[in-house]
N, C-alpha and C positions, 0 to 999 in steps of 0.2 A: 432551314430558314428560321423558323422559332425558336431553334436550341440557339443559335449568332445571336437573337435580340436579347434571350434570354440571359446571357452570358455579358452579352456589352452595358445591358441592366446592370449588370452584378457589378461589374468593373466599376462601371458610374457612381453607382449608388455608395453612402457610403456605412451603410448596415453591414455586419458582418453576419456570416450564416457557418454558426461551431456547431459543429455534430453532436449531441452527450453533453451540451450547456450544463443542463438541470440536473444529471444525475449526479449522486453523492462518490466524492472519490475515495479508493479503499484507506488513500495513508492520513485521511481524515477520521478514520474509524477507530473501535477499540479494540477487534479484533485483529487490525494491521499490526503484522511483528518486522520491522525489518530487516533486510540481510545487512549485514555488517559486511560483505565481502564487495559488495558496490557504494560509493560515496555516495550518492543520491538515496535519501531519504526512502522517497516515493519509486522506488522501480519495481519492476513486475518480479525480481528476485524474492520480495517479501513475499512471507505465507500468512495467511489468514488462519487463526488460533479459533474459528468457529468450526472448522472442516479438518478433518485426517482421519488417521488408520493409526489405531495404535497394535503396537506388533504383542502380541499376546504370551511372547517369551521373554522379555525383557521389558516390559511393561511403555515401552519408549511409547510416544508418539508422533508420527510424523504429520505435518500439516501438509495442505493440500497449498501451492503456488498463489497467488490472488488472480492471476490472469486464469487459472483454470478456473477458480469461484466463480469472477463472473462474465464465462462466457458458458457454464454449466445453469441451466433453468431453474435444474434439480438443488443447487448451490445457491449462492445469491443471486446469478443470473444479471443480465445486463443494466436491470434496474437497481440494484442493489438489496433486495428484500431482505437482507440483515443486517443493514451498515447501522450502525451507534456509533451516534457523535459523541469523539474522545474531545475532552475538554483543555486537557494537558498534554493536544496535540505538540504545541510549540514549545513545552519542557521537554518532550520526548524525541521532537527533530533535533532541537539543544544536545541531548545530550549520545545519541546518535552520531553528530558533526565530530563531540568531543573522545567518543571512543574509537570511530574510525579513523582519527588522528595521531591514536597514541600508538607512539614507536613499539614494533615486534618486542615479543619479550617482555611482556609484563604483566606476568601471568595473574599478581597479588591486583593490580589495577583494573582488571578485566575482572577480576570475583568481586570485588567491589562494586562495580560498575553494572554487573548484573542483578545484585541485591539492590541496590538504589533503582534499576529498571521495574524491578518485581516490586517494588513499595510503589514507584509510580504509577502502576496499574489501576 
């Protein structure tokens, strides 16, 4: 009976009730790296450059997913306990847009494309 008024409340009213309002999102960060292999910007394909394992024979490193960061406590955890606001978020979704756009095969475009990423840092 109280979950029905509670519920016809909700309908009526016209407040909205978002889960994670307040918390900081990762593709707002400057640790957010994105994948290039999804169009959206902000998908959970990105890895976060605060978190990995670097393989200790070829010095690589791999980062850790950002949905694994933060639903990990020990990581940033659901609050974000490490998110830094990137400033040059929306140069960095820019130019994102403009290299998941460019035609297979161009391989001189894509090394370009990744030095201008690394200067945006």
């Amino acid at each position: 009976m109280f979950l029905n008024k509670y519920l016809l409340f909700c309908l009526l009213s016209n407040e909205k009730i978002i889960t994670n309002i307040n918390l900081p999102s990762c593709k707002n960060c400057i640790h957010y790296k994105p994948s290039f292999s999804d169009s959206k910007y902000g998908s959970t394909f990105g890895k976060c450059e605060k978190f990995g394992v670097k393989n200790i024979i070829t010095d690589k490193i791999e980062y850790y997913y950002v949905d694994t960061c933060r639903t990990d406590e020990d990581k940033c955890g659901k609050s974000g306990f490490y998110f830094e606001e990137d400033k040059n978020v929306n140069k960095r979704m820019l130019f994102h847009k403009l290299v998941y756009n460019l035609p297979y095969g161009v391989p001189l475009v894509i090394l370009i494309a990744n030095i201008i990423a690394n200067i945006l840092k």
